[in-house]
C-alpha positions as CSV (number, residue, x, y, z in Angstrom):
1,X,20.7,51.5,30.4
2,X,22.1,48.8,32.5
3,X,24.9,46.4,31.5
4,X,24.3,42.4,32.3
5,X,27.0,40.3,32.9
6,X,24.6,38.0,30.8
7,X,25.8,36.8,27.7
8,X,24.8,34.0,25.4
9,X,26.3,30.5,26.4
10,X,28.0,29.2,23.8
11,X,28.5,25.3,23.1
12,X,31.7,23.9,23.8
13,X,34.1,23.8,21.0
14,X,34.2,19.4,20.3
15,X,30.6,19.7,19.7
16,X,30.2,22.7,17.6
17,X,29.9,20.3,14.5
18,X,26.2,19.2,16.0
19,X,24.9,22.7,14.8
20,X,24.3,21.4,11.0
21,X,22.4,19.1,9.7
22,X,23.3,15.3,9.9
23,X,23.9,14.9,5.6
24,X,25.7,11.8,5.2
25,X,29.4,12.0,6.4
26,X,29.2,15.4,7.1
27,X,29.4,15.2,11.0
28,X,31.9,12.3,11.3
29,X,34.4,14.4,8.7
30,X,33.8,17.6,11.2
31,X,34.4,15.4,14.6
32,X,37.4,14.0,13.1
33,X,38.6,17.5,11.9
34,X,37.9,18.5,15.6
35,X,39.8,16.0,16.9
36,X,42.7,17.5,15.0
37,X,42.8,14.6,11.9
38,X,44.1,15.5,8.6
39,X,42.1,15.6,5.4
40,X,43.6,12.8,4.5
41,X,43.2,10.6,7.4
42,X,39.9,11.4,7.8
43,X,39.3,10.4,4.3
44,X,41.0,7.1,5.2
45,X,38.6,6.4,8.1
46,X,35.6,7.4,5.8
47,X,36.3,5.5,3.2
48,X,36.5,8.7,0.7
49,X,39.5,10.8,-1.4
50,X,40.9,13.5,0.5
51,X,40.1,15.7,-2.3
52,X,36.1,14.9,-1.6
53,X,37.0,15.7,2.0
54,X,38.6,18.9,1.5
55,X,36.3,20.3,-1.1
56,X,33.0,18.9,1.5
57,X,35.0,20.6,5.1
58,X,35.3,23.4,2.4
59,X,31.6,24.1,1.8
60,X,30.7,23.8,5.0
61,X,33.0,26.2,5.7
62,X,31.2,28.6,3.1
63,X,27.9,27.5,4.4
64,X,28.1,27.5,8.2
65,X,31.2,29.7,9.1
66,X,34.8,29.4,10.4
67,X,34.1,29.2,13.8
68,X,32.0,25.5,13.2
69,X,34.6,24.6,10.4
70,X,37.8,26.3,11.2
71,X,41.3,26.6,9.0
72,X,44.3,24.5,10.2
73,X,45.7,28.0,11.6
74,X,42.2,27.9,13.5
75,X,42.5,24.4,14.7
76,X,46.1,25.8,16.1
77,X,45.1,28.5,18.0
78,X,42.2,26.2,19.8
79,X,45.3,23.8,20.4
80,X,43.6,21.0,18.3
81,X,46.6,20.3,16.1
C-alpha cells in the first residue's frame, strides 16, 4: 500500500457557511457569526431577536456540524473573536 501526500482540499474557513442551503437569513447570520459578531449584533443587523438567532445558529449547528457553525470557544481558537 502506498501513502499519498493527497488529501482532500478543504474550503477556507470565511466561506465554510456556503456549504448549506441559502434559507432565508441563514447565510448572512453564519457570515456575520464568522466574522466574529455576537448573537445579538447580528440580530441587530438582521432585523431579528437574538433569541431567534441563537436558537437558528443552534440548529444549524445540530444539522450541519460544528466545524460550519462553531461554539464561541471554536470561534476563539480560529482567532475570530
Amino acid at each position: 500500500m502506498t501513502v499519498t501526500d493527497k488529501q482532500p482540499a478543504e474550503p477556507p474557513d470565511e466561506e465554510l457557511w456556503m456549504a448549506i442551503l441559502d434559507h432565508g437569513w441563514d447565510r448572512q447570520a453564519l457570515e456575520l457569526w464568522w466574522e466574529g459578531y455576537t448573537s445579538g449584533t447580528s440580530a441587530s443587523r438582521l432585523s431579528l431577536s437574538e433569541k431567534t438567532v441563537r436558537n437558528r445558529l443552534t440548529a444549524l449547528r445540530q444539522a450541519h456540524g460544528a466545524e460550519i457553525v462553531p461554539r464561541v470557544e471554536g470561534l476563539r481558537k480560529a482567532g475570530r473573536r
